[in-house]
C-alpha positions in Angstrom: 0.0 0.0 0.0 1.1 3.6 -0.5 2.6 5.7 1.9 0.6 8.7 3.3 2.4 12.2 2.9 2.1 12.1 6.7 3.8 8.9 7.0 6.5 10.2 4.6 7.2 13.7 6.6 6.8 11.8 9.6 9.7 9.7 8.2 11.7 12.1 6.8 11.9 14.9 10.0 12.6 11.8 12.3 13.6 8.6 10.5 11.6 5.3 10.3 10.2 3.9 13.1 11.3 1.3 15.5 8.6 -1.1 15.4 5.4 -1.2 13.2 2.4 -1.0 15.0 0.0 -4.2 15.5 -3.4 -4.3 14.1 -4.6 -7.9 15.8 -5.5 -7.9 19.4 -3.3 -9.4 21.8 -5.3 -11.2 24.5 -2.3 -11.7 27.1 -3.2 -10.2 30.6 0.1 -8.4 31.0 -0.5 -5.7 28.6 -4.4 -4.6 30.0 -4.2 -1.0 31.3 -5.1 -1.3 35.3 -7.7 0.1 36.4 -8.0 2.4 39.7 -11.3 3.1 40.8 -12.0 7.0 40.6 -12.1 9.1 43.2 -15.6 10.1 45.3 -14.3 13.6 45.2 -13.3 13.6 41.8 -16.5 12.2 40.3 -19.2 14.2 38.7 -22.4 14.5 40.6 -25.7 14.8 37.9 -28.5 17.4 38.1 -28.3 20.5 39.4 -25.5 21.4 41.9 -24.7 24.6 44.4 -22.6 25.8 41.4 -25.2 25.4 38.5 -28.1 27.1 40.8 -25.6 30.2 41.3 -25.2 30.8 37.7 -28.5 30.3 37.1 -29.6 32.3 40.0 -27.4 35.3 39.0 -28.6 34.8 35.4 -32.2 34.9 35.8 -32.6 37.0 38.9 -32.3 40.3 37.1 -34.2 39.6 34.1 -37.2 38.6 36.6 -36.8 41.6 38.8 -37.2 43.9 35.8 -40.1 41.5 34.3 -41.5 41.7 37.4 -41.4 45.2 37.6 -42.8 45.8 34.5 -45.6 44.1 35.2 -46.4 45.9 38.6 -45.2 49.6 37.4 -47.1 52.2 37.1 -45.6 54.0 33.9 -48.3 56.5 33.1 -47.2 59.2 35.4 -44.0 60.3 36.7 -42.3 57.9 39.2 -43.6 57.9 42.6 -41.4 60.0 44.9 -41.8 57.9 47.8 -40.8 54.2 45.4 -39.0 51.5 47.2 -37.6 50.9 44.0 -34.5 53.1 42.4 -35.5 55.4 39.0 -33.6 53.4 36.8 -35.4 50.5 37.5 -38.6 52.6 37.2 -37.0 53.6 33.5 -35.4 50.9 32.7 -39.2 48.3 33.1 -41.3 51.1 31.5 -39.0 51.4 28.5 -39.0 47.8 28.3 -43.1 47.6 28.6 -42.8 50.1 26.0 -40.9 48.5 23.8 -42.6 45.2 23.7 -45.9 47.5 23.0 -44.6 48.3 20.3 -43.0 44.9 19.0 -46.3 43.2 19.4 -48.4 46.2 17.4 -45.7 46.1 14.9 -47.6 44.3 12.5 -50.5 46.3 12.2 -47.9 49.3 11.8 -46.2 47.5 8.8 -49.8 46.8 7.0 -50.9 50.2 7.5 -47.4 51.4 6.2 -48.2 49.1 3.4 -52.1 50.0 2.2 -50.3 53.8 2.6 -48.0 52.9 0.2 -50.4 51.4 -2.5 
């Protein structure tokens, strides 16, 4: 069979090999990698760990605050003076309420857009 070009670079940087590899099993006990049982500590526990919920936790937990405020905020008038909650928050859920107002009526925007345009 021909050689490979990788076979041939490999033999030209750093001369032939010692010994061919073997292709047909050997079955003799001596040459069976040994096998340690893994460690408790170094195993991988399934599911959700501390780790997982803390990411998770710190992923979600400001897009529900701001969901959560958008729902509950009064965006009508100006913000409350007395608010628990800081102005930017106040800004930050009514621009996003006002923003998805606008993403849901975009449709009937585009069609009268379109009929204008006819």
């Amino acid at each position: 069979m021909k050689r490979s070009k990788l076979e041939a670079y490999y033999e030209r940087e750093f001369g032939p090999r010692d010994q061919e590899p073997d292709d047909s099993p050997d079955d003799s006990p001596d040459d069976q990698p040994v096998r340690r049982p893994r460690d408790s500590a170094r195993r991988r526990r399934g599911g959700f760990g501390i780790g997982r919920m803390l990411k998770l936790t710190l992923m979600l937990g400001p897009m529900t605050l701001l969901l959560g405020a958008g729902f509950l905020m009064d965006c009508q008038g100006a913000a409350a003076r007395g608010s628990w909650l800081p102005e930017i928050v106040h800004n930050t859920a009514c621009a996003r309420r006002n923003l998805a107002g606008r993403v849901l009526n975009l449709e009937g925007d585009l069609r009268t857009v379109a009929n204008g345009l006819r």
